[in-house]
N, C-alpha and C positions, 0 to 999 in steps of 0.2 A: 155313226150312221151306217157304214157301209159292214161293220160288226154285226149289228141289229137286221141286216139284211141277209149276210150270209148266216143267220139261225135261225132267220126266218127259213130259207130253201133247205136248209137240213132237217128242220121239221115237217117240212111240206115231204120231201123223200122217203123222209122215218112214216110218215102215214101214209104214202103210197105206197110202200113195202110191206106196211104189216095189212094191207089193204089186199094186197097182192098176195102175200101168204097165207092169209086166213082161209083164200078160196081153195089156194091147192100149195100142202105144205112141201110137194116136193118127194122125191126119194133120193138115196145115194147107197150103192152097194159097191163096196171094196171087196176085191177077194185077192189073197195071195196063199199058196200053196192050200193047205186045207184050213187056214185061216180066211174069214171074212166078217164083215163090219159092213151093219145096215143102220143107217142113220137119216133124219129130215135134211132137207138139202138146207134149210133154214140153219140149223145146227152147225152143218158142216163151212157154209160160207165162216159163220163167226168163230169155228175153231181155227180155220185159215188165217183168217185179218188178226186174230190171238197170234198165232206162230210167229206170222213176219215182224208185228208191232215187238216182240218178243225179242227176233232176230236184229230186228232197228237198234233197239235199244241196249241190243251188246254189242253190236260193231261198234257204234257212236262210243261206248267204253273204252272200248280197246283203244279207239281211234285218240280221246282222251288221255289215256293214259301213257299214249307213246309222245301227245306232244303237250306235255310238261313240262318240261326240261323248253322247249322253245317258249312257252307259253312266260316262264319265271324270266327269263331273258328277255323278253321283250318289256315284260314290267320292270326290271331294274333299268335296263337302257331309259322307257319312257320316264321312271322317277329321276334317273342321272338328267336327264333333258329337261325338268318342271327343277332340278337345283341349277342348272346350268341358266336357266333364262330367269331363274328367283335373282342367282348372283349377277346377272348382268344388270337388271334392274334396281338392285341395290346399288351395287357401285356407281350408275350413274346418278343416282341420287347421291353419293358419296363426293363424285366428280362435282357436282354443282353444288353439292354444300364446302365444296374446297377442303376436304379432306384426302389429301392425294394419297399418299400411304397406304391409307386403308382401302382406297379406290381400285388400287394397284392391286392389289392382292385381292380384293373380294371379286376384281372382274376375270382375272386368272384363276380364279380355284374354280370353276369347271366347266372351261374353257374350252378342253377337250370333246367335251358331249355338247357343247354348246350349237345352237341349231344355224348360229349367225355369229360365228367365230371373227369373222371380218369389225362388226360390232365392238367387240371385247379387245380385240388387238389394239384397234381405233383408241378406242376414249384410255385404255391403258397407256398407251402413246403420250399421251395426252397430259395422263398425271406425275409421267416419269419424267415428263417435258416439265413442268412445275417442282420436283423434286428437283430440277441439275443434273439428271441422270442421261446426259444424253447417248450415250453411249444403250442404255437400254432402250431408250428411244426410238432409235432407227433399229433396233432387233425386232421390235413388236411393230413397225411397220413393216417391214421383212416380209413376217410371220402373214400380216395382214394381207398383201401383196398373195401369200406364197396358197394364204386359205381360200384367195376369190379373184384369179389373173387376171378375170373378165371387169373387174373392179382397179384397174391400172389408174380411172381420172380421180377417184374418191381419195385411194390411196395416196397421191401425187399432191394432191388437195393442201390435204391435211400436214402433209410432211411441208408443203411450201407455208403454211399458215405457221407452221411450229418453228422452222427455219426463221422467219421473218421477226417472228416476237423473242429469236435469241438474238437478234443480230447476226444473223450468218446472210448476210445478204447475197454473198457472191453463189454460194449454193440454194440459196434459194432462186436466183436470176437461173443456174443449172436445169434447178425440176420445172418452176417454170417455163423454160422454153421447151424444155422436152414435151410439157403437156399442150402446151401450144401447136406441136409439131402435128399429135394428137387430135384434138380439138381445137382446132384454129379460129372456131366460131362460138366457142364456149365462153361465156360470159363472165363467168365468175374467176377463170383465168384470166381473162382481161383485165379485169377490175385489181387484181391483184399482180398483174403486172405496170398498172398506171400506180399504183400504192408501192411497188418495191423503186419502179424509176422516179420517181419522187423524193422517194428517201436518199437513193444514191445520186442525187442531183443532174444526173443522166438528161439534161432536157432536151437533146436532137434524139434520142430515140422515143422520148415519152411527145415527142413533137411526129416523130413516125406513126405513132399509136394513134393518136388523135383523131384520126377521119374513121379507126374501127370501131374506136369506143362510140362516136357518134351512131356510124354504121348500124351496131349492134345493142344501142340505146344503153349503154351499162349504167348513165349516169344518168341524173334525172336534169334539167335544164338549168337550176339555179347550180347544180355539182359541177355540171359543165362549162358552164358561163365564169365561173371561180378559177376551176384548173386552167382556162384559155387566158385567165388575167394574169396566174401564180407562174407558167409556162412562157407565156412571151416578155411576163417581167424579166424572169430571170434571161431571156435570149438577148434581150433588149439593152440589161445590167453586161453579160457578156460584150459586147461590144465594143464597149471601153476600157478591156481590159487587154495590158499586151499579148500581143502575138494573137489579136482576132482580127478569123476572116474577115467575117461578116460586116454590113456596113449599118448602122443604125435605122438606115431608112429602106432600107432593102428587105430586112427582119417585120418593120414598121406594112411593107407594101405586101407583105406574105399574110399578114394579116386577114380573121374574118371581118368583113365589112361592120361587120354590126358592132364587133369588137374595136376597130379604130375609132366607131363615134360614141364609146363609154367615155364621162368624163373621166372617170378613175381612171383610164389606162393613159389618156391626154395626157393629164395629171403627168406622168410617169414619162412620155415621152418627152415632152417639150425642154423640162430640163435637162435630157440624155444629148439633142438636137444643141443646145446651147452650150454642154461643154465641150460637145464636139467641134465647135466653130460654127453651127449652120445657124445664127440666129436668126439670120433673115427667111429661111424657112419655118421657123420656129414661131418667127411673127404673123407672116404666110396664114400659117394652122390654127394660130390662138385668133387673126380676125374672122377666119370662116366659121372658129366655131361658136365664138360668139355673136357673131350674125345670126347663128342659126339659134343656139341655147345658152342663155347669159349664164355668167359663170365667176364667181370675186375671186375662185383662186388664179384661173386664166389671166383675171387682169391685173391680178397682185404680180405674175410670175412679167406680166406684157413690161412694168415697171422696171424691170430689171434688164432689159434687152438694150441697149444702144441702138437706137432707131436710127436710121441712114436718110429718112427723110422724115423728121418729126412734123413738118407745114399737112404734109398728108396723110401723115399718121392724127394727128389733131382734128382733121375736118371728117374722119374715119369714125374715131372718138366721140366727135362729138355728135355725130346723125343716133350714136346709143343714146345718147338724153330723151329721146323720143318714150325711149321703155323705161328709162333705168332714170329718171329727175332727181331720183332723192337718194342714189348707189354710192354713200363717202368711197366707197373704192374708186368707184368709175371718177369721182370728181376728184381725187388727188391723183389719179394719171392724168388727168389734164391739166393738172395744175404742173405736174414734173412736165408736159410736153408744153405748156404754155413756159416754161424757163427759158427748155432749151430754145424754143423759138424768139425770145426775149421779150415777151410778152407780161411782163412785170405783173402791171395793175390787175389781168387777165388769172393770172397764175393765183394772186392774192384771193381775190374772187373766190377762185374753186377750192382755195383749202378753208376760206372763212364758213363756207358755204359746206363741207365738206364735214368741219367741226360742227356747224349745228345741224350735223344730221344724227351723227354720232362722235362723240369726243374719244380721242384718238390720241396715245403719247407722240406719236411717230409724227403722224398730223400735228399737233400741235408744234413741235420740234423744228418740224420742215417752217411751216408760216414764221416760228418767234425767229429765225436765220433770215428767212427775207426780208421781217420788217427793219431786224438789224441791218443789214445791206441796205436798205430806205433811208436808214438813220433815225426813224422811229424808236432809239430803247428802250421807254418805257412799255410800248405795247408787248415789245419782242421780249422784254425780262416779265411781264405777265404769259405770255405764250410760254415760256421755258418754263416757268413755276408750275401752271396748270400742268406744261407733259410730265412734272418730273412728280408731281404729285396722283396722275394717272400709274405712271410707272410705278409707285409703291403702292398704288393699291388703298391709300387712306388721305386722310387729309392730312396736312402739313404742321407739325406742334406749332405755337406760338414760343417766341423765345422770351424768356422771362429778362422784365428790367436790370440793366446793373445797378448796385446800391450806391456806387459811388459816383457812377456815371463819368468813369473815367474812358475818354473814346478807345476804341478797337485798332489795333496796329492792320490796317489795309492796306493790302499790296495793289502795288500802283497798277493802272488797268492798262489793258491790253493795248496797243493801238491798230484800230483795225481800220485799213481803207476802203475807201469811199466812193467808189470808182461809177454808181452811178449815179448820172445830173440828176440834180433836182426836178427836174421839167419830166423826168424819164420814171418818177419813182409812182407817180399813181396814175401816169397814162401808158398804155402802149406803144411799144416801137416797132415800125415797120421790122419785117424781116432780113436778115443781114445776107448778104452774098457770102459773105466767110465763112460762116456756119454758126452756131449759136454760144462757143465756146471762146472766139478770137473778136477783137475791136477792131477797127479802120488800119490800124499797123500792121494787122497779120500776127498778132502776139495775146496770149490768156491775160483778160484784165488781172490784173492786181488781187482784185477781192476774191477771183478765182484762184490762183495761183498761193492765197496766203489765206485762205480758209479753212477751218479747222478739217478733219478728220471727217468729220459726222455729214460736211458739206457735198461729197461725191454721190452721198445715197441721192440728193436733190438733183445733180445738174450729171448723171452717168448720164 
């Protein structure tokens, strides 16, 4: 458009010129010495605009011709610069097809002319790091450092990411903190220094980190919620270990709130608190929180505690029936806190009660021992048959007839005492003053004291 515009005014000028000269063509007289030259002024303008277009057009030569030699140089440089950035692009395609080798060398061959040399050192680094070569490694991060100073975090980056995947962890915790010193608020040095104190199992300083990484969001909430469980597990495991500060429950109270009411980290305290001696805090923690959110492993672990007043741990117990009727967990901890209480018939109750909700080796095991103690054997030698037949998982072969029916040489059986009355076996007994373990003498009955092995899981 604006072409078509300016030919349009050059034509419009071309006709107001020749519009102009037609009326008066002009004169021009040159004279020098006894020479002179008479010509139309029309003439003379256009042998003028001849001369200089004339004059133009051999300076612009010359000018030409002197910058050749700059003009050839500039085109080799730009061609050096269109191979220098072909080889970069190659090689990284070489890099990510895992061809290290060839990566190496196709991103160094022209390197020199290369526009983004920091690039080429880089991903070189990179594949010399996959050869074993480390020693050329840190030269071409050097190089890279040395082609772009203003590039110190890029470079540091990459050297701590290369470090870390050799196992050089102690030089990589080096460049890391130096970048950190750097960039304090850099994020992706954070992240990789919560991934280097990890690996060196470091957890009071990856426990220092903690409030930056939140700080500075590097992680996302379920990354977070992970490392605060993997972090105070292992502070928490520390504890029990000789020569620790720390007190289990002091590490437990440093804790984020939301983190102390995850069952999984529960889970992980309670039995820390119970080999330490605290069980009765332990029991403390397992009734608040299943107050608050039922829980079978809480009350599988509650079973294993020596309770110090089992009459109030029981009436504890049993206000959960409310939510939990049909819980065979919750009903065989009542059944073990109906023993210690001596609670017989009561205890009976909740493992029968317990089995038909779900049949259970354990459970069944605990009841066929009590009804033995009743002097009930045949129930209790069915209760032993079902657990031991849950325990394998199938049903029980049938044992084929003898053909001669010659009887089986049986060893004489056991003699186990008897120790409670009959009167005591299918009703309840008030509560003892001695505690649930000793009779009227002050002394473990009998059947306690001479009951197998398997009997302490019932009456801890």
């Amino acid at each position: 458009m604006k072409g078509l515009l300016g030919l349009g005014l050059v034509l419009l000028a071309s006709v107001a010129l020749t519009h102009v000269l037609l009326q008066d063509n002009g004169y021009v007289l040159l004279s020098y010495g006894s020479w002179s030259v008479e010509t139309s002024l029309a003439l003379f303008a256009g042998l003028n605009l001849l001369l200089w277009l004339l004059l133009y057009a051999l300076l612009r030569s010359v000018i030409n011709l002197f910058s050749v030699p700059g003009r050839i140089h500039n085109w080799r440089q730009q061609r050096a610069q269109q191979q220098a950035q072909a080889s970069l692009i190659q090689g990284l395609i070489e890099v990510s097809e895992g061809h290290w080798a060839v990566a190496e060398k196709t991103l160094l061959r022209h390197v020199e002319h290369s526009k983004t040399p920091l690039l080429n050192y880089l991903a070189a680094a990179r594949a010399a790091q996959q050869l074993g070569e480390h020693e050329r490694r840190d030269e071409y991060l050097q190089r890279a450092h040395e082609s772009m100073p203003s590039a110190d975090i890029a470079v540091g980056l990459t050297q701590a990411e290369l470090q870390l995947s050799h196992q050089q962890l102690e030089q990589a915790l080096a460049t890391l903190m130096h970048l950190k010193s750097i960039a304090p608020r850099h994020a992706y040095v954070l992240k990789l220094l919560k991934k280097l104190y990890v690996r060196l199992q470091d957890w009071d300083a990856l426990k220092l980190l903690l409030p930056e990484l939140k700080k500075r969001k590097v992680l996302s909430t379920s990354q977070l919620q992970d490392l605060e469980l993997e972090l105070y597990t292992h502070l928490l495991n520390a504890t029990l270990q000789p020569g620790s500060k720390d007190d289990v429950r002091s590490i437990w109270q440093s804790m984020p709130k939301s983190l102390r009411q995850r069952a999984s980290m529960i889970h992980i305290y309670v039995p820390l608190l119970i080999q330490s001696g605290q069980q009765e805090n332990a029991r403390t923690l397992i009734n608040e929180t299943l107050r608050r959110d039922w829980d079978d492993v809480l009350c599988e672990m509650l079973m294993r505690i020596n309770v110090s007043d089992p009459a109030v741990q029981q009436n504890i117990a049993e206000a959960w029936l409310k939510q939990q009727a049909d819980n065979p967990v919750l009903l065989r901890l009542l059944a073990r806190l109906s023993l210690q209480n001596k609670l017989w018939g009561k205890a009976r109750s909740y493992l029968e009660a317990s089995l038909g909700v779900r049949p259970d080796s354990e459970t069944s095991l605990e009841l066929g021992l009590l009804l033995q103690r009743m002097g009930e054997e045949q129930a209790a030698s069915d209760c032993f048959r079902e657990g031991l037949q849950l325990m394998a998982r199938y049903e029980m072969p049938e044992i084929p007839a003898i053909i001669d029916h010659t009887p089986l040489a049986v060893a004489p059986p056991a003699v186990i005492p008897m120790d409670i009355p009959k009167e005591e076996r299918q009703e309840e007994l008030p509560e003892a003053d001695a505690g649930p373990d000793v009779n009227e003498s002050g002394k473990e009955p009998a059947w306690i004291r001479e009951a197998p092995v398997g009997v302490n899981i019932l009456f801890a």
